[in-house]
C-alpha positions as CSV (number, residue, x, y, z in Angstrom):
1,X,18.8,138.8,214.7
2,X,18.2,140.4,211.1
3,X,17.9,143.9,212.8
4,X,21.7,143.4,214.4
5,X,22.5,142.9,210.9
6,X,20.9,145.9,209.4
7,X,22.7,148.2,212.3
8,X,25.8,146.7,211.7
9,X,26.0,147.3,208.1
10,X,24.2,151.3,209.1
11,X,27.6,151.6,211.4
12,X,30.4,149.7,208.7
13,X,28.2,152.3,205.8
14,X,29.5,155.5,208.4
15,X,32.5,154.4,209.1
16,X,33.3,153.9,204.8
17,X,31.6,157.4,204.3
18,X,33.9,159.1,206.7
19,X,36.8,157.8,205.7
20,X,36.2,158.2,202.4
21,X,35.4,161.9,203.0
22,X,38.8,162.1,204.9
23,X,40.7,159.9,201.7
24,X,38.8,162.7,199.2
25,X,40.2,165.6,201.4
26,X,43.4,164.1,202.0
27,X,44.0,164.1,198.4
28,X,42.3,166.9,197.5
29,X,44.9,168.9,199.6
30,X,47.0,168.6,196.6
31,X,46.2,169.5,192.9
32,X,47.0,165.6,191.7
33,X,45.5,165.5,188.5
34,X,46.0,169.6,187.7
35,X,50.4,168.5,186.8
36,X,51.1,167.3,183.5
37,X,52.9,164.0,182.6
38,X,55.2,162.9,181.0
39,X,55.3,159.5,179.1
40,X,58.5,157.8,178.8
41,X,59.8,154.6,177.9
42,X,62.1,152.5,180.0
43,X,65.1,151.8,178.2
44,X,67.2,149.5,180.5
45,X,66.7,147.9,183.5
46,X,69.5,147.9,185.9
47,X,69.5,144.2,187.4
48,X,71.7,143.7,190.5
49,X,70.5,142.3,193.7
50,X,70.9,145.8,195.6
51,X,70.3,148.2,193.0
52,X,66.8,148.7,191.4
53,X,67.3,151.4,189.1
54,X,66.0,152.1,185.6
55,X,66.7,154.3,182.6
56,X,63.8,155.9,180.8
57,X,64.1,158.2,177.4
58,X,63.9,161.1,178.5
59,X,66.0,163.7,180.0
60,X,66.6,167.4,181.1
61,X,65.9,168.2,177.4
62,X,62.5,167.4,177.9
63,X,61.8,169.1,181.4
64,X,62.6,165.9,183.7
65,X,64.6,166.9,186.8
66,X,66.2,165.1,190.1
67,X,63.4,164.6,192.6
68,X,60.1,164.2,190.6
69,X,57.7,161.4,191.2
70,X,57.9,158.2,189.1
71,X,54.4,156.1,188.3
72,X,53.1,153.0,186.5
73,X,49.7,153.9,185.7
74,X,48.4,155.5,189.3
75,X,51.0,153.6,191.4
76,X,54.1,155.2,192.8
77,X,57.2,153.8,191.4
78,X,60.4,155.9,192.5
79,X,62.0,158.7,192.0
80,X,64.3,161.0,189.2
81,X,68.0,160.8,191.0
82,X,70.1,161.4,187.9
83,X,69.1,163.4,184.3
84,X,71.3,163.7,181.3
85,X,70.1,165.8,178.1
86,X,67.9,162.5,177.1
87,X,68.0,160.1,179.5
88,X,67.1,159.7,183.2
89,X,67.5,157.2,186.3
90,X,64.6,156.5,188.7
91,X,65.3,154.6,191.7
92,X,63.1,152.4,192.2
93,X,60.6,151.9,195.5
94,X,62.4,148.5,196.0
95,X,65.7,150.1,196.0
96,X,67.7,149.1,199.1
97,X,68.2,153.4,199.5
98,X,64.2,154.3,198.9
99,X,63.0,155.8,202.2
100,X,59.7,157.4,201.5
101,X,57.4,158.8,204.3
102,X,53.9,157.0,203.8
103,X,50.6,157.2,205.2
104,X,48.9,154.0,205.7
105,X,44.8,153.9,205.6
106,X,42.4,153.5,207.6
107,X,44.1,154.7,210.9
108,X,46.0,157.8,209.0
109,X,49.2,156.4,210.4
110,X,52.3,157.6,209.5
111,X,55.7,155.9,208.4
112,X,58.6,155.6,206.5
113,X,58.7,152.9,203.3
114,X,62.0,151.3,202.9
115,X,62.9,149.2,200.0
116,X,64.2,145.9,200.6
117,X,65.9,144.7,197.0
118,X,62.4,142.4,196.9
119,X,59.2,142.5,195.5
120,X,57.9,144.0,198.7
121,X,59.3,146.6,201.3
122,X,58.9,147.0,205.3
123,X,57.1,149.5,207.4
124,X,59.6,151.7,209.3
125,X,59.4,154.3,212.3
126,X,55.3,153.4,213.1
127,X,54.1,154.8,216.0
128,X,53.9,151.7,219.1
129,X,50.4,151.2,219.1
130,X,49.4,151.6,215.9
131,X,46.6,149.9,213.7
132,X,47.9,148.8,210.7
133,X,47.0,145.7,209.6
134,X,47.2,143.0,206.3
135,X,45.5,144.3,203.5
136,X,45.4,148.0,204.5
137,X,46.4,151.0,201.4
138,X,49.6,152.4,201.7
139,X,50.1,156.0,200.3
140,X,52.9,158.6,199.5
141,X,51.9,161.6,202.6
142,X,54.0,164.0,200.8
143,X,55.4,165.1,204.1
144,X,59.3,164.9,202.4
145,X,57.8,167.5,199.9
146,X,59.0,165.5,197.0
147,X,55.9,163.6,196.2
148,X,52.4,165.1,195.9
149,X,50.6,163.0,199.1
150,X,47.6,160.3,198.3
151,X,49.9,158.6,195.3
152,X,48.5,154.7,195.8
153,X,51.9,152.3,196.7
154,X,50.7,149.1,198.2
155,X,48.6,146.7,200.6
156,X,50.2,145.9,203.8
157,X,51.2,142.5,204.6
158,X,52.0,141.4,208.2
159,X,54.5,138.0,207.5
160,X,55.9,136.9,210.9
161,X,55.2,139.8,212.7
162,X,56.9,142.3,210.0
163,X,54.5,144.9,208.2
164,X,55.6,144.4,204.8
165,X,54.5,146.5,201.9
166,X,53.2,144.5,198.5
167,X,53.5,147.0,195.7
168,X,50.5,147.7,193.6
169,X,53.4,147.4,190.5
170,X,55.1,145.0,189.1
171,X,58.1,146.9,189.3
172,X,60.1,143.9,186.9
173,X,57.5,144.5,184.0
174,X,57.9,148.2,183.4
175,X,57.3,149.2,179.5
176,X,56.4,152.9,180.5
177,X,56.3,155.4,183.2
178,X,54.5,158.2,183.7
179,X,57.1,161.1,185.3
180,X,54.9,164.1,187.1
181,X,56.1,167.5,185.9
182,X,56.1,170.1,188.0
183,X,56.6,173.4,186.2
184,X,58.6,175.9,187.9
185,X,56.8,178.0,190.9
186,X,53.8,175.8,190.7
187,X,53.5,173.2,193.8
């Protein structure tokens, strides 16, 4: 009986250590912590059922341009898609038009994120007999070369048979978001 236990735990200790190696490799693939950041403040929040935008303070002026990576703390929250001299729109994750291509963990699955206007978006495009299950880590893969890959987005969350994606963020209490700047000819 107790030495069952003591294997079983040897075997669930491998599996952690190997997939943690992978996790560390994955993101090590990419320098994530070597880009600087950029704090800004969210100025308005753009509330319509469809559209989940919001306006930070800071623009072009200060380096921000279409395309780079918006976070809340470690958590990816959209995207730059519009900069004026000092001001800038991120769509949001939940944004009915976000598509991002994801990796879910454990499994190294692949997929494409699409917001839903909610508090949560849905699993797209997984491959048939895939693993991915309630409570597994959702991840940018950085396979649309936009985002840097291993950027933390949500837990899965299989309701009725859809594999919805709960976001890490509380993307209706943003005070400040962290933009990644890229300088030119790094990446």
């Amino acid at each position: 009986e107790k030495e069952f236990n003591i294997s079983s735990l040897d075997n669930d200790l491998k599996f952690y250590k190997s997939e943690n190696k992978k996790l560390k490799k994955f993101i090590n693939e990419e320098p994530l912590l070597e880009g600087e950041y950029i704090i800004t403040k969210v100025l308005i929040d753009k509330e319509s059922p469809y559209i989940k935008s919001i306006i930070i303070n800071k623009g072009f002026e200060a380096g921000i341009e279409k395309g780079m990576a918006a976070m809340d703390r470690s958590y990816m929250i959209g995207r730059v898609i519009e900069t004026n001299y000092l001001s800038s729109r991120i769509l949001l994750i939940n944004d009915l038009n976000s598509k991002i291509p994801v990796i879910i963990e454990p499994g190294n699955t692949k997929a494409i994120l699409n917001g839903l206007g909610f508090d949560y978006g849905e699993l797209e495009y997984l491959p048939k007999n895939n693993i991915v299950d309630t409570g597994h880590v959702v991840y940018t893969s950085g396979s649309d070369r936009i985002f840097l890959p291993g950027i933390p987005i949500g837990k899965v969350d299989i309701i009725d048979g859809n594999k919805n994606v709960k976001f890490f963020s509380d993307l209706k209490q943003l005070d400040f978001v962290k933009i990644r700047y890229i300088k030119r000819g790094q990446n």
